[in-house]
C-alpha positions in Angstrom: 101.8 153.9 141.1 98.7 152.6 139.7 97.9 155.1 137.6 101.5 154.7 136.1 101.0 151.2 135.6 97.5 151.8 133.6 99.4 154.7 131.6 101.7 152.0 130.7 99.0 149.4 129.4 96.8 151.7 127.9 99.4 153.0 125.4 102.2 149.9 125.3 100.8 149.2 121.8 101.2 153.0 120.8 105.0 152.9 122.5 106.0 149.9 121.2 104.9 151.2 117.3 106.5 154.2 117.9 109.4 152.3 118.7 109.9 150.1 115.6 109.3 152.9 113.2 112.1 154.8 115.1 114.8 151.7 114.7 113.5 151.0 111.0 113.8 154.8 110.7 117.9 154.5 111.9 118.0 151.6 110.2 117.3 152.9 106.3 119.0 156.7 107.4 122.3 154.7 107.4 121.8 152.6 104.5 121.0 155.5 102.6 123.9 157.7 103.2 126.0 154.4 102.3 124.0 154.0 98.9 124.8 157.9 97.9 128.0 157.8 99.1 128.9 155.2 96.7 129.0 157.2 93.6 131.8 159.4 95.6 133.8 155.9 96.1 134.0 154.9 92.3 134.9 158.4 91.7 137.9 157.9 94.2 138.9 154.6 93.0 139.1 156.0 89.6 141.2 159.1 90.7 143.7 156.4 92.4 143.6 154.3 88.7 143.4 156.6 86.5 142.8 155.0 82.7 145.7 154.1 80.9 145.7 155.5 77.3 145.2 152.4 74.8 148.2 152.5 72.6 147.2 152.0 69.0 150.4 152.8 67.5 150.9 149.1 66.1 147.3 148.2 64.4 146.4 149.8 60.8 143.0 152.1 61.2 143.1 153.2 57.7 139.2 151.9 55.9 139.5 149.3 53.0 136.5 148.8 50.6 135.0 145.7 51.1 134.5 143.9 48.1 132.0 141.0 49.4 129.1 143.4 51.2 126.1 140.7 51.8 123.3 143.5 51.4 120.8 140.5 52.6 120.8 139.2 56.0 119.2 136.5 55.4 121.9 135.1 52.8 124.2 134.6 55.9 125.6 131.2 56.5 126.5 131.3 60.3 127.7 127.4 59.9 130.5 126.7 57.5 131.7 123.6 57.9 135.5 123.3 57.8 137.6 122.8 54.3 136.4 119.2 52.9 133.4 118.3 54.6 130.0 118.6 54.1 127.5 120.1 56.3 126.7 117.6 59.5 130.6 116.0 59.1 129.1 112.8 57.1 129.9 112.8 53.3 126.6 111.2 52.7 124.7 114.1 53.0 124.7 117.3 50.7 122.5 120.3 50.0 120.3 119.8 46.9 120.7 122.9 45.0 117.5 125.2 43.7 117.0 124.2 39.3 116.3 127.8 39.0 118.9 129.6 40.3 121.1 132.2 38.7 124.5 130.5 39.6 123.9 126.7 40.3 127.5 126.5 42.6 126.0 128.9 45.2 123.5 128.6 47.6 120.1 130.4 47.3 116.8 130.7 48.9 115.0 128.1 47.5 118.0 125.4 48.6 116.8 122.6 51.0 118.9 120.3 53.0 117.9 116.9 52.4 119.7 113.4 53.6 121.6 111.0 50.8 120.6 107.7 53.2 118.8 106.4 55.5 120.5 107.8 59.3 119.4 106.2 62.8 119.5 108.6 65.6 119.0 108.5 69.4 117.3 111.2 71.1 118.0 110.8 74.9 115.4 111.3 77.2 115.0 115.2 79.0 116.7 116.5 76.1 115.9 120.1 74.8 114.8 121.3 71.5 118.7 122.7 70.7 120.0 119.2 72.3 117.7 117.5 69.8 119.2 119.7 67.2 122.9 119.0 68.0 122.2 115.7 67.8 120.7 115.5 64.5 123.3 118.1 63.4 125.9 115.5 64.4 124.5 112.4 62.9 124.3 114.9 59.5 120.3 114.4 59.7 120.1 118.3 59.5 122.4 121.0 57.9 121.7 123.6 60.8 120.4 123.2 64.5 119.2 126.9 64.2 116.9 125.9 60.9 115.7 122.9 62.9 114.7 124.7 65.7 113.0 127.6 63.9 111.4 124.9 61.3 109.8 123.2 64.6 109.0 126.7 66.0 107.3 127.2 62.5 105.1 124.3 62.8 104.4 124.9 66.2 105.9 121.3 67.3 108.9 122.9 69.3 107.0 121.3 72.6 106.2 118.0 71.0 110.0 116.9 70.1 110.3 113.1 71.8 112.7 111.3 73.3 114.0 107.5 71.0 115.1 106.2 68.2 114.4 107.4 64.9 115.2 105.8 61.5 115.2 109.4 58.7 115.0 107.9 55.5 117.1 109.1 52.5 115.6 112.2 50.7 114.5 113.7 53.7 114.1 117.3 54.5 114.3 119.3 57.8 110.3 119.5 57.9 110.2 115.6 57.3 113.0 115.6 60.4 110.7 117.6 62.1 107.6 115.7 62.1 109.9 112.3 62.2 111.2 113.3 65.6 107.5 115.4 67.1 105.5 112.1 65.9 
């Protein structure tokens, strides 16, 4: 009986080891064989539903030329205020149009944004940088919350935007906004 009882201390540790690698063993066998069996169950589910054919007899798929291609990407203008207003929803503000360009009644790259009077606006404290910019956006401050943010991205004051009140005088553009609201 003793020398049962030492065979069992010496090697407990060995047993018990054994033991745990055996469940753990069980244990990922069966998870396994439900993770590959899974591909099998979509294929089932889609043999019950198969696809219904989209029916496209009603909608035109013949190609039309388009006649306003914008070859330039960067000539977009994602924000287009609605019929009658000006960019920000105040009348105040407008878009200051380049000297030099080509066609004076369209917008080109050397057009800045600047503010036609002075405009007081609250920043709320714990607001983010795209907050900040709705907010200006809004109160007509800026003419896009996308310019803003890559303008303060630009001059590496994204992180430095602050929270209060600030007064943007008349004539100003969205770098002055910038380093208005990042102090």
């Amino acid at each position: 009986m003793k020398k049962i009882k030492d065979l069992i201390y010496d090697y407990n540790d060995i047993l018990l080891a054994l033991l745990i690698i055996a469940v753990a063993g069980a244990v990922i066998m069966w998870r396994v064989n439900e993770i590959m069996a899974y591909p099998a169950y979509l294929q089932g589910i889609a043999q019950d539903n198969p696809a219904k054919d989209v029916d496209f007899t009603g909608i035109d798929l013949t190609q039309h030329p388009v006649d306003d291609f914008n070859t330039d990407p960067e000539d977009i203008n994602v924000d287009v205020p609605p019929d009658g207003e000006t960019p920000g929803g105040d009348p105040s503000t407008e878009p200051v149009q380049d000297p030099n360009a080509e066609n004076p009644g369209t917008p080109s790259s050397g057009e800045k944004f600047v503010t036609a009077k002075d405009i007081e606006v609250t920043i709320p404290r714990g607001s983010t940088g795209a907050q900040i910019a709705e907010i200006l956006l809004k109160n007509g401050a800026i003419d896009s919350s996308e310019n803003f943010i890559a303008t303060a991205e630009a001059k590496k004051k994204a992180t430095k935007l602050q929270a209060g009140t600030f007064k943007i005088p008349a004539g100003s553009t969205v770098e002055d906004v910038v380093n208005i609201i990042a102090r």
